[in-house]
C-alpha positions, 0 to 999 in steps of 0.5 A: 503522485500525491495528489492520485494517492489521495484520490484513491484514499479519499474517495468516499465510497469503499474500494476493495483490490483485487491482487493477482500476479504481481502487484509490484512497487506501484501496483502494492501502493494501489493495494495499500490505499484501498479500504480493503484489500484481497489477495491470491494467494500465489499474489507476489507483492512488495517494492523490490524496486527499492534494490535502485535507490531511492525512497519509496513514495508510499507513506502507508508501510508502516502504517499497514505493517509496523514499523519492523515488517515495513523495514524488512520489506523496504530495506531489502527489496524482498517480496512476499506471497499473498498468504504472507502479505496477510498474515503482516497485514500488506493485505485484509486477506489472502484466498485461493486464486479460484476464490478471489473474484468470489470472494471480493464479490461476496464483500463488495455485498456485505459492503452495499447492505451497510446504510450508505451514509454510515458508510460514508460516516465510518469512512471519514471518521476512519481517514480522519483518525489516520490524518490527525495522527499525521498520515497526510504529513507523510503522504506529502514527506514521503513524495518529497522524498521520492523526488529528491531522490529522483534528482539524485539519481540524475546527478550521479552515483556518489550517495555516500552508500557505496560499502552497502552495495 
């Protein structure tokens, strides 16, 4: 899962999501890792697949959120719509439904008409920023948790948790 996480983050163009319906457990992990993100505003998002166990493979909540935004979301399995996905930062921004291909149109634009290699240049000063304050070491922590978890979940139910339930 890393591996494509990665790609996605790393490629050196800038991407832009266009989030509509629901952009659920791994449809708002492919948001997270876009450079920009717009959302609808009716667009429901979040993980509510947390409310199974397990740890999310995801490491960018609460790089994106803070930590007692990306709390609240994970720990409760709750979701959001898309004008309260931006207003914590899940999303750059939240339009109308009948504005969101306009609008991620007009940015995709405003992205061609920046030099193409100080694009770049800004991209990859930007992700270098995140991985030397350590986001590569969570994209590694948080698969390997996911994993552990994964196993877990095919040996039993006896995680210790039973009075949360």
């Amino acid at each position: 899962i890393e591996a494509r996480y990665l790609r996605i983050w790393n490629c050196p163009k800038p991407t832009i999501a266009r989030v509509h319906g629901h952009a659920l457990a791994g449809g708002c992990y492919l948001q997270l890792l876009c450079d920009i993100s717009v959302a609808a505003a009716d667009a429901q998002l979040g993980h509510p697949a947390v409310r199974m166990g397990g740890v999310s493979s995801m490491p960018l909540w609460q790089v994106a959120l803070g930590l007692k935004k990306a709390r609240y979301l994970l720990l409760t399995g709750r979701v959001v719509d898309g004008l309260e996905a931006e207003r914590i930062g899940l999303v750059s921004l939240a339009v109308p439904a009948e504005e969101l291909d306009a609008t991620v149109d007009a940015i995709a634009v405003d992205c061609l008409a920046v030099p193409r290699d100080g694009a770049l240049q800004n991209k990859e000063a930007l992700n270098t920023s995140l991985e030397i304050m350590g986001v590569g070491a969570l994209f590694r922590y948080h698969g390997q948790m996911n994993a552990l978890g994964r196993l877990r979940e095919n040996r039993g139910k006896d995680d210790g948790f039973e009075r949360f339930r």
